[in-house]
C-alpha positions in Angstrom: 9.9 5.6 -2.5 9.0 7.1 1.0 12.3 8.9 2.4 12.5 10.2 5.8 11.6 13.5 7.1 14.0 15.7 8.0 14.8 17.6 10.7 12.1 20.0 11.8 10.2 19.3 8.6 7.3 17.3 7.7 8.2 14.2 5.5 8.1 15.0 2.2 8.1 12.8 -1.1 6.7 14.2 -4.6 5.9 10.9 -6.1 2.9 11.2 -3.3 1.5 14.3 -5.1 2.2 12.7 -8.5 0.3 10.1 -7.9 -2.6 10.8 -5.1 -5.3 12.0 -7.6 -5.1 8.6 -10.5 -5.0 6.0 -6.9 -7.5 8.3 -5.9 -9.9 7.6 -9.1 -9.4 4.1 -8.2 -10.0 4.0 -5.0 -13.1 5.7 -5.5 -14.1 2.7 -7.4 -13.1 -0.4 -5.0 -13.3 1.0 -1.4 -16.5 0.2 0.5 -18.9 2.7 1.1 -18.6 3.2 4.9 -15.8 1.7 7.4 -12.1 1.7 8.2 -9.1 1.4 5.6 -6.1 0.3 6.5 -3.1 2.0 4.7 0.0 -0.1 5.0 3.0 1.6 4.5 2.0 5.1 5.1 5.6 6.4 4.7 5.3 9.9 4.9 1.9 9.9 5.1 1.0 12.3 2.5 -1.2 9.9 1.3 -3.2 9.5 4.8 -4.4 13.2 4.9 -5.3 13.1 1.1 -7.2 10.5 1.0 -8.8 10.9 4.8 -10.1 14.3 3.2 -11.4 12.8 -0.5 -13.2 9.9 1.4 -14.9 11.7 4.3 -17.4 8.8 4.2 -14.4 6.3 5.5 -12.3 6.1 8.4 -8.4 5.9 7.4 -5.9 4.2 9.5 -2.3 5.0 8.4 0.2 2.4 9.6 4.1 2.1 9.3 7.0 1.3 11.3 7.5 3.0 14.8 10.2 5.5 13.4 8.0 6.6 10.8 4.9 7.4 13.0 5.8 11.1 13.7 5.8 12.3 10.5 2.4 10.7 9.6 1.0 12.4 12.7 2.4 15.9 11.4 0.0 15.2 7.9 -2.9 13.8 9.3 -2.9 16.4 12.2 -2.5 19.1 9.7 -5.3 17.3 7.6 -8.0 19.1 9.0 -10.5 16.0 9.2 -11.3 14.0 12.0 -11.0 10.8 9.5 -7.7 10.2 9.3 -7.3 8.3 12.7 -3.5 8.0 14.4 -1.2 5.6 13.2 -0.3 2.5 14.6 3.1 -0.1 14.1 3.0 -2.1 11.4 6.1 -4.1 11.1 5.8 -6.3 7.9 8.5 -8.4 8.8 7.0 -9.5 11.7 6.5 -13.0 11.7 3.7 -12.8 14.0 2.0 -10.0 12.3 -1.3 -9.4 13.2 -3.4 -6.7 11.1 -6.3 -4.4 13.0 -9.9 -5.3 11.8 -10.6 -3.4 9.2 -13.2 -3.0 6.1 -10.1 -2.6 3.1 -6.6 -2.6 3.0 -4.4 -0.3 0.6 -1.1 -0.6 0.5 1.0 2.1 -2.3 5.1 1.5 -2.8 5.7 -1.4 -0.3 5.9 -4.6 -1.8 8.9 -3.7 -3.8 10.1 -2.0 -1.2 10.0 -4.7 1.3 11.7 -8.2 1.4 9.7 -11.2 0.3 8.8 -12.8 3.2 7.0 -9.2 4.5 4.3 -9.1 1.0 4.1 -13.3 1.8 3.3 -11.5 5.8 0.9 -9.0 4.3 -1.1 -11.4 2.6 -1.6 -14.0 5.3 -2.4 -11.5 7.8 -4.8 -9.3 5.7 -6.8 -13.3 5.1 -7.4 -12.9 8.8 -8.0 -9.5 8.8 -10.5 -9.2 6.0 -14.1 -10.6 5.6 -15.0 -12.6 2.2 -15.8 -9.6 -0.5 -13.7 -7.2 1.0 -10.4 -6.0 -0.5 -6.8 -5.7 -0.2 -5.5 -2.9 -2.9 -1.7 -2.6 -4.8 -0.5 -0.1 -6.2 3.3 -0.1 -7.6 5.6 -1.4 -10.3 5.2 -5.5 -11.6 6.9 -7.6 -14.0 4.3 -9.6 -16.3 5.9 -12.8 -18.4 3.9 -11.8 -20.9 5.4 -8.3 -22.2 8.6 -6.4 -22.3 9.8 -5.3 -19.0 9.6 -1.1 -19.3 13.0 0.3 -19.2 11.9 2.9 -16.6 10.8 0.1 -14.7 14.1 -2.3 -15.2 16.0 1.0 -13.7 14.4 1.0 -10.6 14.5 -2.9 -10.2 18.8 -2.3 -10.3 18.5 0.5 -7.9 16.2 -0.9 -6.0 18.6 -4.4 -5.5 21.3 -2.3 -5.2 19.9 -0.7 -2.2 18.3 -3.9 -0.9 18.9 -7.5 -2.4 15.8 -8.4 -0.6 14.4 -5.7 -2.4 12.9 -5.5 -6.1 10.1 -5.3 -8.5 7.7 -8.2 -8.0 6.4 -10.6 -10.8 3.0 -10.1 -11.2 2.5 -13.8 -11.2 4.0 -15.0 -8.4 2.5 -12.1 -6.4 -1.3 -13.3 -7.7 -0.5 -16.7 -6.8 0.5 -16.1 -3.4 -3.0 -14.1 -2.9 -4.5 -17.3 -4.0 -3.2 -19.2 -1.8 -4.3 -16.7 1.4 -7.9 -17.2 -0.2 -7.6 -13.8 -2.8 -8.7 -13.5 -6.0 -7.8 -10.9 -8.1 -10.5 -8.6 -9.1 -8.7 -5.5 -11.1 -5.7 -4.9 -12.8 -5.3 -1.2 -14.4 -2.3 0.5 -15.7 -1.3 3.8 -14.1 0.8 7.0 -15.3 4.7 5.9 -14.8 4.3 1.8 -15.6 2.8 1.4 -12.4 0.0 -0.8 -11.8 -3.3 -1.0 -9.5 -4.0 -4.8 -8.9 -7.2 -5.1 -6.4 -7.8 -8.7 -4.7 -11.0 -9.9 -3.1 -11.2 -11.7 -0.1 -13.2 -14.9 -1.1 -14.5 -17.4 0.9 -12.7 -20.0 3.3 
């Protein structure tokens, strides 16, 4: 979850530091070896300054909605790295949604977080925004047919509807079928510490 800051205080969320150094072993594995990432829902952007600073050899390019941009200027500012690049508006539920040119795409706690159509957005515009062999990395919660639903996991899917109808813990197979269909194929799925997952999808060819 990526709450807000608040006032006179960088955003703050401890998941972030929970998490950064296991998506961080990963990363090191799938991101290319020079270019720009795109992060899609930066949040607080804890992440951006982490990661800008462990990949000096990439240029990172937080993005999130215009009310969160502040506060993702406040980390990468304080990052001390000249790769962590300003942020720019990324609205998910835009249906005209039109991604920067970049060389990856991560994106940590957003697809449960926003509605349907927005991951269905993300996909289609990340097509167009990505070359064939280039990725588009996951990182979150999933429900697989094919084993028990974690408890931990099943919590968070009734506070998450609860918050937000639209809202919810994705099944794995519908979200690998709709990269499919916007030309991905799914290259990597790994478990992570708290029944997350890091799914990795590969551009393929038109």
């Amino acid at each position: 979850m990526k709450p807000g800051s608040e006032p006179g205080l960088k955003p703050y969320a401890p998941a972030c530091d929970r998490n950064r150094d296991p998506i961080l072993a990963v990363l090191h594995r799938v991101l290319p070896g020079e270019g720009q990432v795109l992060e899609i829902g930066s949040g607080t952007g804890q992440h951006a300054a982490y990661f800008s600073a462990a990949l000096p050899h990439l240029q990172w390019l937080p993005s999130d909605l215009p009310s969160r941009l502040p506060g993702i200027t406040q980390w990468c500012d304080q990052s001390g790295n000249d790769k962590c690049l300003a942020p720019v508006a990324v609205d998910l539920l835009c249906a005209s949604l039109s991604l920067p040119r970049s060389d990856a795409i991560v994106c940590i706690n957003t697809v449960h977080i926003v509605a349907w159509v927005g991951v269905q957005n993300l996909f289609k515009a990340a097509r167009d925004c990505l070359s064939p062999g280039q990725v588009l990395y996951l990182y979150g919660p999933y429900r697989y047919a094919d084993r028990p639903f974690e408890p931990s996991n099943e919590e968070f899917d009734r506070w998450l509807n609860a918050r937000d109808p639209l809202s919810g813990v994705r099944d794995f197979d519908t979200v690998r079928d709709l990269a499919a269909s916007c030309a991905f194929d799914l290259s990597l799925d790994l478990p992570m510490p708290s029944n997350n997952r890091s799914l990795c999808f590969t551009r393929s060819e038109d």
